[in-house]
C-alpha positions as CSV (number, residue, x, y, z in Angstrom):
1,X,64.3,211.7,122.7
2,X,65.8,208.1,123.3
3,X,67.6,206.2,121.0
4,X,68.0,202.6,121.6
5,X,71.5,201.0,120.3
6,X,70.9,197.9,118.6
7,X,72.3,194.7,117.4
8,X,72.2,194.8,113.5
9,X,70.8,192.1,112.1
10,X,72.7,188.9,111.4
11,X,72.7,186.9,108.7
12,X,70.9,183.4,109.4
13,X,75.0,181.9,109.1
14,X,75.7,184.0,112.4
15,X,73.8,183.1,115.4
16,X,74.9,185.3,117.9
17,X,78.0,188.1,118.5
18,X,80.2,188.9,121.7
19,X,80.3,192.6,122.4
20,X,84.2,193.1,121.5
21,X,84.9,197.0,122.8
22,X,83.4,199.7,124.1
23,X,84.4,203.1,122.5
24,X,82.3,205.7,124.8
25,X,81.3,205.9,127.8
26,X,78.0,206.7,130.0
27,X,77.7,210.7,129.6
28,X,80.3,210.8,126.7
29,X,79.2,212.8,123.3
30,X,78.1,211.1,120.0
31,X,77.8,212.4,116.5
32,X,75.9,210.4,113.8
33,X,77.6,207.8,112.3
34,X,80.6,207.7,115.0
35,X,81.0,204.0,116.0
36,X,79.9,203.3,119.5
37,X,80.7,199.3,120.1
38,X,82.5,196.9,118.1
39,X,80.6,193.3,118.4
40,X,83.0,190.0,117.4
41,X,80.7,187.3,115.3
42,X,82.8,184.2,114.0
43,X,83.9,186.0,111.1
44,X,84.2,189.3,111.4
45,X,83.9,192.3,113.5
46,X,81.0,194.7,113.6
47,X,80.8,198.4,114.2
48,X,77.8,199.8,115.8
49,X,77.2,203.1,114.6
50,X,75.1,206.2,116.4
51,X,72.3,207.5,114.2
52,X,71.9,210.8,115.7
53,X,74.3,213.2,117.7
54,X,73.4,213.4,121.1
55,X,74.8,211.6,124.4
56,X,75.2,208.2,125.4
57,X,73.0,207.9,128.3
58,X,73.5,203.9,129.5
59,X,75.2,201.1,128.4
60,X,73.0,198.1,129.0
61,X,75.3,195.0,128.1
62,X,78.9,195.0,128.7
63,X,81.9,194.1,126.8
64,X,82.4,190.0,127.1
65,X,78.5,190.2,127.1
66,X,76.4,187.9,124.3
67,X,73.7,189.2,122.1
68,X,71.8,188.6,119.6
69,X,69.9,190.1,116.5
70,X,67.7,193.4,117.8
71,X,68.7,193.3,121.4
72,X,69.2,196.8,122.9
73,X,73.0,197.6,123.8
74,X,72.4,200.7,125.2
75,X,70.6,203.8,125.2
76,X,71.5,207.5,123.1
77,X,69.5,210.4,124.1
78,X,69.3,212.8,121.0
79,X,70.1,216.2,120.7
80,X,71.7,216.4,124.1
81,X,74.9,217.8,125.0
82,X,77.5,216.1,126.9
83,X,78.0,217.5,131.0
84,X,80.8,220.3,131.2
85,X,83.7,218.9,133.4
86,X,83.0,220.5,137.2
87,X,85.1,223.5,137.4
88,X,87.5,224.0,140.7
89,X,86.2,225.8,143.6
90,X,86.8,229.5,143.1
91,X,89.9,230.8,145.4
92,X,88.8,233.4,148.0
93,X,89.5,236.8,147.9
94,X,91.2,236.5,151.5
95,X,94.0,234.4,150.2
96,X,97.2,235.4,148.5
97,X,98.2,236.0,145.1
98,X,101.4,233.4,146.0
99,X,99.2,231.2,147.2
100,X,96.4,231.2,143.7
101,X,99.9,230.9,141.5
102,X,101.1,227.6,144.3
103,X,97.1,226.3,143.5
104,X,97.5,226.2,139.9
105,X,100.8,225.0,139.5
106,X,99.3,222.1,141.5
107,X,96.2,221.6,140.2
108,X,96.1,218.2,137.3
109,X,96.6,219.6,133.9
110,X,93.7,218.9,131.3
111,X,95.4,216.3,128.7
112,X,93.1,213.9,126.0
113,X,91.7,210.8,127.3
114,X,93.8,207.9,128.1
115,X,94.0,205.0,125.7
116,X,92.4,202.6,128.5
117,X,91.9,199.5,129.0
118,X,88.5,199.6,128.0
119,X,89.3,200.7,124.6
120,X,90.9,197.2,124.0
121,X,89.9,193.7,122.5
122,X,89.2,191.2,124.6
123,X,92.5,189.2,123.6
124,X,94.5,193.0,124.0
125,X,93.0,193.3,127.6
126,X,94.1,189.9,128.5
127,X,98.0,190.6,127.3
128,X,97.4,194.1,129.3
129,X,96.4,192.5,131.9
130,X,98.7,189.3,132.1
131,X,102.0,191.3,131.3
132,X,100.9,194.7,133.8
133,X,101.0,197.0,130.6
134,X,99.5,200.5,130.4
135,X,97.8,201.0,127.3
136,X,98.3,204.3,127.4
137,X,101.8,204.4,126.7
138,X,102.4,201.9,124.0
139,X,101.9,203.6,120.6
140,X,99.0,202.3,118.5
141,X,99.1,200.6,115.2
142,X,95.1,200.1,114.9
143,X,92.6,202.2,112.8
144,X,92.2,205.5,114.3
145,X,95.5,204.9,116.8
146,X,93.8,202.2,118.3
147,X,96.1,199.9,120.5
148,X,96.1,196.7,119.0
149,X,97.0,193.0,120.8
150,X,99.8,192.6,118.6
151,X,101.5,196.5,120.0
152,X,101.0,195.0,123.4
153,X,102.8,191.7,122.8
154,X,105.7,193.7,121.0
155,X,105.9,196.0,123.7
156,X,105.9,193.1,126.1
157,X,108.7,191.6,124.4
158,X,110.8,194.6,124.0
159,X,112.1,195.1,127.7
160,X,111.8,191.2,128.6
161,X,113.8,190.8,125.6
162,X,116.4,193.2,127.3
163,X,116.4,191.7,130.8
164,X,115.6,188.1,129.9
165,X,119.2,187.3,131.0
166,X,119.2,188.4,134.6
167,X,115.1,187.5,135.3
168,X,115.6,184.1,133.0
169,X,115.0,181.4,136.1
170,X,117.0,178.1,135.8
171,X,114.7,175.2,134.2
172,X,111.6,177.5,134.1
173,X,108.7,175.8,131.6
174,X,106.3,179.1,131.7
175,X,102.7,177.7,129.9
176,X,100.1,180.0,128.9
177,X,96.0,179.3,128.2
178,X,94.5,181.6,125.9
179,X,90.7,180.7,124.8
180,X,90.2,180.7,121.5
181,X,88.8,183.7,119.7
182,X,84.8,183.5,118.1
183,X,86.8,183.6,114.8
184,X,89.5,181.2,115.8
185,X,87.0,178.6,117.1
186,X,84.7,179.2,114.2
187,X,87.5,178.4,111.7
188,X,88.5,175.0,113.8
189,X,84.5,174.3,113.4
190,X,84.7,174.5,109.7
191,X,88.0,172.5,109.2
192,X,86.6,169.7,111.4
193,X,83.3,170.0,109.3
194,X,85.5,169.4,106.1
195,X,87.3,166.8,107.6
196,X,84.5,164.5,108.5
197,X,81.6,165.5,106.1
198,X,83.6,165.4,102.9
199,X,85.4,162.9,101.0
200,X,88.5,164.9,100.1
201,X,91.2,164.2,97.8
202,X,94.0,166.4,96.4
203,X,95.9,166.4,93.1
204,X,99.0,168.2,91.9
205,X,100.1,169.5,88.7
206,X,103.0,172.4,87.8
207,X,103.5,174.7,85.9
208,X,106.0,177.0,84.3
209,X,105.4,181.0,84.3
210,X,108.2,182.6,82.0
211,X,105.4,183.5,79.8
212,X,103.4,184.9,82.7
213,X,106.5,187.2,83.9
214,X,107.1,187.9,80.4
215,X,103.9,189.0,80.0
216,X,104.1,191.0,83.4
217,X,107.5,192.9,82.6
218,X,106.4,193.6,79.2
219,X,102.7,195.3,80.1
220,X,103.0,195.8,83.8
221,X,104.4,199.5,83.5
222,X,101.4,200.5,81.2
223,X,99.2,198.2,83.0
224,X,100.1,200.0,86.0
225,X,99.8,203.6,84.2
226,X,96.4,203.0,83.0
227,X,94.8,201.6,86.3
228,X,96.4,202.6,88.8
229,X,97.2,198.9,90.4
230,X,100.0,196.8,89.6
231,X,99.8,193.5,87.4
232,X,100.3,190.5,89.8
233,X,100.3,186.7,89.4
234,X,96.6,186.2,91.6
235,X,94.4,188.1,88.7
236,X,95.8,185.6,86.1
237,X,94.9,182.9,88.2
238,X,91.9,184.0,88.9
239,X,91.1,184.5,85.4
240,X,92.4,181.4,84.5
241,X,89.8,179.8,87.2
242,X,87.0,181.4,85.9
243,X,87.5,180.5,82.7
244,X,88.4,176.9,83.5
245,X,85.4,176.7,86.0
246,X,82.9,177.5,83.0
247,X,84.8,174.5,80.9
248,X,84.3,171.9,83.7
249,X,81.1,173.1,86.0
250,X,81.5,169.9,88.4
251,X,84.1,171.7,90.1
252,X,81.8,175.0,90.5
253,X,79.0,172.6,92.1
254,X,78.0,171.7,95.4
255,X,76.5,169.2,97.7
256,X,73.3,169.5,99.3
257,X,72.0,166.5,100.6
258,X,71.1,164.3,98.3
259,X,71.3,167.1,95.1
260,X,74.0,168.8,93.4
261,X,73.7,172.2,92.5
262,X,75.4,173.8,89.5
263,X,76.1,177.3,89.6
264,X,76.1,179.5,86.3
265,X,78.6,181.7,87.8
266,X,81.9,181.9,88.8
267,X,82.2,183.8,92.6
268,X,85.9,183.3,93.5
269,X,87.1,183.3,97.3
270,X,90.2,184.4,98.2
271,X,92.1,183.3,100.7
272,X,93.5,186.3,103.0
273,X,95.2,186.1,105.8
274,X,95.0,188.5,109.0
275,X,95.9,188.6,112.7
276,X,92.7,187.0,113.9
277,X,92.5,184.2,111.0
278,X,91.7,183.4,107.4
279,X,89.3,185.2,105.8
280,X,87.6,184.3,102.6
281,X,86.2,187.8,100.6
282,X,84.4,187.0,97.7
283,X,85.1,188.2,93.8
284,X,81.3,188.0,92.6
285,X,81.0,187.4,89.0
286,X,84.7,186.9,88.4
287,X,84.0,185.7,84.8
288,X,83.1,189.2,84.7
289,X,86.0,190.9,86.0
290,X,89.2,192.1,84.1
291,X,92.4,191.6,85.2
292,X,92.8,194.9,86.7
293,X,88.8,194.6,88.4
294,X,90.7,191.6,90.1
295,X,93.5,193.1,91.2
296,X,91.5,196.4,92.8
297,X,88.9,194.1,94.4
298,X,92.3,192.4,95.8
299,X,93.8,195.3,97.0
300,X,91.1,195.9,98.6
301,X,89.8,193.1,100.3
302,X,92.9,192.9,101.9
303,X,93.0,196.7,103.2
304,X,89.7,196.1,104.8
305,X,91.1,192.8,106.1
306,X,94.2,194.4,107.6
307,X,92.0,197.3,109.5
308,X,89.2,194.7,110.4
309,X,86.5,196.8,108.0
310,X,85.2,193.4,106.1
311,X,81.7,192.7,106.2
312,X,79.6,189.8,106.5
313,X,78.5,190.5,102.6
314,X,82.3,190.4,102.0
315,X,82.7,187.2,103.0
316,X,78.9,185.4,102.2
317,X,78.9,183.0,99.0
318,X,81.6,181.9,97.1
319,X,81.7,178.8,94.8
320,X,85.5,178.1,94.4
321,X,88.2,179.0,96.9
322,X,91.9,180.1,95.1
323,X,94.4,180.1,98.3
324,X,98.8,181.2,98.0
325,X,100.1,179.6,100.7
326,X,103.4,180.8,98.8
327,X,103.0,184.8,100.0
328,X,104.4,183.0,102.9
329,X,107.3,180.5,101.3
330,X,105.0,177.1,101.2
331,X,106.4,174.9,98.2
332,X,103.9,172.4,98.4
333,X,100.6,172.0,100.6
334,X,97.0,170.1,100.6
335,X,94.2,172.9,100.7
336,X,91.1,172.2,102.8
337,X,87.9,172.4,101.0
338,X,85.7,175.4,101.9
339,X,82.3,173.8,102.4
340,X,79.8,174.1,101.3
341,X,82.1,174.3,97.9
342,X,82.9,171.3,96.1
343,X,87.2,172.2,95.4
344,X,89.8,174.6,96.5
345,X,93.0,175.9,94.6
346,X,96.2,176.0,96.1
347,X,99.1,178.2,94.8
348,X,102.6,178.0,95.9
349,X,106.2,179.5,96.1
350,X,107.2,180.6,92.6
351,X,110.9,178.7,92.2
352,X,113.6,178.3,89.6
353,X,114.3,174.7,88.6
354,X,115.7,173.2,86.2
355,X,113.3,171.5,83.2
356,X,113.5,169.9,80.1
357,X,112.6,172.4,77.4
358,X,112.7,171.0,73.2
359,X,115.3,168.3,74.5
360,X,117.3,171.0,76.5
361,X,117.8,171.7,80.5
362,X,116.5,174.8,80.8
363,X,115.6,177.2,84.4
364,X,112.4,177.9,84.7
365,X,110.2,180.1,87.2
366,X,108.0,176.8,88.5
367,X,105.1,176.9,90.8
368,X,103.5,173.8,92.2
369,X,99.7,174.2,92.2
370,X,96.9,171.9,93.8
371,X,93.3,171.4,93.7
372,X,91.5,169.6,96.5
373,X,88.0,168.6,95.9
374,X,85.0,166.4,97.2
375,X,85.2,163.2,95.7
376,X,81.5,162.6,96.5
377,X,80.8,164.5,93.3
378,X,83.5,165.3,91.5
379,X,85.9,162.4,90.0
380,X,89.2,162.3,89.7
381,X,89.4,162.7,85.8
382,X,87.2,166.0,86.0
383,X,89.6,167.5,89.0
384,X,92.9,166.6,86.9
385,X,91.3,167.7,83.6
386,X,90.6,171.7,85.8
387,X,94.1,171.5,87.0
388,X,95.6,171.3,83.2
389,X,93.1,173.2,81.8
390,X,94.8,175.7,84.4
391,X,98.2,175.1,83.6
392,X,97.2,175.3,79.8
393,X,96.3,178.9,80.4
394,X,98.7,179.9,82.4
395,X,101.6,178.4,79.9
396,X,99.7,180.2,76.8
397,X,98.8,183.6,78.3
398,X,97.9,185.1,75.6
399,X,95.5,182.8,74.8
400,X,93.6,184.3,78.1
401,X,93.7,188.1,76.8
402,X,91.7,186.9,73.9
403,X,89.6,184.2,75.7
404,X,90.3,181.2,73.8
């Protein structure tokens, strides 16, 4: 019986996907639920599973190929079994036994499939290609051993590295063009979309978390016992948001056309970053969630980010973005707003500084925070008044374990 492969169906937010890799080929064995094709949408990557052992029979649009929603990728034929490999001609009796040993000494031995190129990205074919690498022998980083871009590039640099001083040619200005990934080019969308459809503004605050680290050093161990997941700074922010967010709703709102629309629920994007872009996974119901539901969700979000498993649900919705430019040593920063939310959070770099404490100069563990937020609807009072209201929590933590 014949199986068609099929696109899955898109949400009405992704028009179309690129067909990303291949990882069978025509005449190669399925089982059920073994991923055939991964297709590349503008924000994440899809797997294409078989539904039924049997054999792949045709591939009916290759990789670089377009598709949309339903269209046929290729065709599975159920219940069949793959082609044994074509024996070697049998030796006759008439020749020597010297001569059958010198035949299979020569004869190719039988080894597991080569990582090819086919097996690739696009973007990790195009640095194969470019800098003349076999796949084959650069050790895979990727889900399942998969060879990844970023193993090419770093095997790439490893022996240019080494002979850059004898190849290096005098006043040599090497340029590369590289187009943009679906995800890359969707995320440049979106920022430009912020940039002229919102009226953005950003305000700053700071605040001081000895009572946060306190809190942290005194519970983490137990925390830690008891859930499994360490106690980190991103689930009391997160808490703190939610919390805040129900206090002053303007900030939970968004624009749609002429309307405003209040949500009576707090779903908190995250910010995460990975080697394709940033990725937004959503904590639904975080008013819900206790601090160690936040920091599971967390964990993993960004395991699924990091082995390119999150799905389109992951990432849908979202009222209120929180973003830590300081995982990677920002001080200070302006977030863009997310559309079509209303107001992003920005943490930073945690830093010792000296502050005025009851009349004394004191060191204390200072982050800068700051809110970014579309003026159309939400004033400046009401974005200054979320960012204490945040700082008030964070200063009191205690006050957030009893929710007051």
């Amino acid at each position: 019986m014949s199986l068609e492969v099929k696109v899955p169906v898109l949400p009405e937010s992704v028009s179309d996907a690129t067909i990303a890799t291949w990882h069978k080929k025509p005449g190669d064995a399925v089982k059920r639920d073994e991923n055939l094709v991964d297709l590349e949408t503008d924000k994440v990557v899809l797997e294409v599973p078989a539904t039924a052992d049997g054999v792949l029979k045709e591939i009916l649009k290759q990789t670089g190929e377009t598709v949309t929603s339903g269209e046929v990728l290729g065709i599975v034929i159920e219940g069949a079994a793959a082609e044994p490999a074509k024996a070697a001609p049998a030796e006759a009796p008439a020749k020597s036994e010297g001569k059958a040993e010198a035949a299979k000494s020569a004869a190719p031995a039988k080894s597991a499939p080569a990582k090819g190129v086919d097996e690739l990205s696009p973007a990790g074919r195009r640095v194969a290609t470019e800098e003349n690498i076999d796949p084959a022998k650069v050790a895979g980083t990727g889900r399942d051993g998969r060879v990844t871009k970023e193993d090419l590039v770093n095997h790439a640099k490893a022996p240019a590295a080494a002979a850059a001083p004898a190849a290096a040619t005098p006043g040599a200005r090497p340029e590369e063009r590289v187009p943009m990934t679906r995800m890359r080019a969707k995320i440049a969308e979106r920022l430009m979309l912020s940039k002229n459809s919102i009226a953005m503004l950003t305000s700053f605050n700071e605040i001081n978390l000895a009572k946060v680290g306190a809190l942290r050093k005194e519970l983490g161990e137990q925390f830690e016992k008891t859930n499994g997941v360490k106690l980190g700074y991103m689930s009391f922010f997160v808490k703190a948001a939610a919390e805040a967010l129900k206090r002053h709703p303007i900030i939970n709102a968004s624009v749609d056309g002429n309307d405003v629309i209040y949500h009576g629920y707090q779903d908190i994007s995250i910010a995460v970053s990975t080697d394709k872009g940033l990725v937004t996974p959503v904590l639904r119901d975080a008013q819900n969630m206790s601090f160690a539901d936040v920091e599971k969700a967390i964990i993993g979000y960004a395991k699924k980010a990091r082995e390119g498993g999150l799905t389109l649900d992951d990432l849908a919705g979202g009222t209120f973005t929180i973003t830590n430019g300081g995982t990677f040593g920002s001080l200070f920063s302006t977030p863009i707003v997310n559309p079509p939310q209303s107001a992003i959070l920005g943490m930073h770099a945690i830093k010792e500084r000296a502050i005025v404490e009851n009349g004394q100069v004191v060191a204390a563990p200072m982050m800068y925070v700051a809110i970014s937020y579309d003026h159309r609807i939400i004033d400046g009072k009401d974005a200054v008044l979320f960012l204490v209201d945040i700082k008030n929590q964070l200063e009191n933590p205690h006050r957030m374990l009893v929710g007051i």
